[in-house]
N, C-alpha and C positions, 0 to 999 in steps of 0.2 A: 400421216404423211400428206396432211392436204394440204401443207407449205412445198411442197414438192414438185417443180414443176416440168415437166415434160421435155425431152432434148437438151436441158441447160445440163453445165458440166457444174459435177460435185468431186470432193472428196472424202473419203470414207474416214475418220480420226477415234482412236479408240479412248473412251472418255479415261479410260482406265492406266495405259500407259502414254499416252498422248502421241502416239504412232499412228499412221498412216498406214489405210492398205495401197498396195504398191505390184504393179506387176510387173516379175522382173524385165532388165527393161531388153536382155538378151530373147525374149518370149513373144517371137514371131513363127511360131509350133503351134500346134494343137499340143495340149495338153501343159502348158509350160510352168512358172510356177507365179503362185502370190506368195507375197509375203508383207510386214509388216515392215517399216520402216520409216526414219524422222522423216517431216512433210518439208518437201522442198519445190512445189508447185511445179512437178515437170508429165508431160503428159501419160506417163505411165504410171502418175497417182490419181487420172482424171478418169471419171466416165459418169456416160448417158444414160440417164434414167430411161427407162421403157414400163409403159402398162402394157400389161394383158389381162384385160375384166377385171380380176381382184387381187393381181399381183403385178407388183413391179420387177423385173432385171435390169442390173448392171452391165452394157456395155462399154469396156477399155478403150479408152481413147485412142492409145497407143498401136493396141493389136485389131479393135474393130469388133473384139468379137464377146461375146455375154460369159460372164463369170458364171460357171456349173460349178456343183457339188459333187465330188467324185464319192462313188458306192453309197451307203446308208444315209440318206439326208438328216436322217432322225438321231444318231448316232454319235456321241461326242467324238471330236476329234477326228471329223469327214474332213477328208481334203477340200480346198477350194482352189478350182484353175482358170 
């Protein structure tokens, strides 16, 4: 990730089905939902990288707030909100 740079906005493209992660854009809630969807450059497919020592978060452009893993990180098929 050292092409990566700090505060600038990305978005997330799955190399696999060529989607977008997207957060929906009704998802001014804790807890709201992601999902995947075609990329159409609007701010609730954007977010801010952040470090912390050896990890980076995703903060939503949209909502402001960092994409968590809901229950088992380790675990296929954890939610992401």
């Amino acid at each position: 990730m050292s092409s990566i740079k700090e505060n600038n906005l990305y978005w997330i493209k799955s190399i696999h089905s060529g989607k977008c992660l997207d957060v929906c854009q009704d998802n001014n809630k804790y807890r709201g939902s992601t999902i995947i969807y075609d990329y159409w450059n609007a701010p609730n497919q954007q977010f801010i990288v952040k470090r912390n020592g050896d990890y980076y978060y995703l903060i939503s452009k949209q909502t402001g707030r960092a994409l968590s893993i809901e229950g088992n990180p380790n675990e296929n098929g954890s939610l992401i909100r």
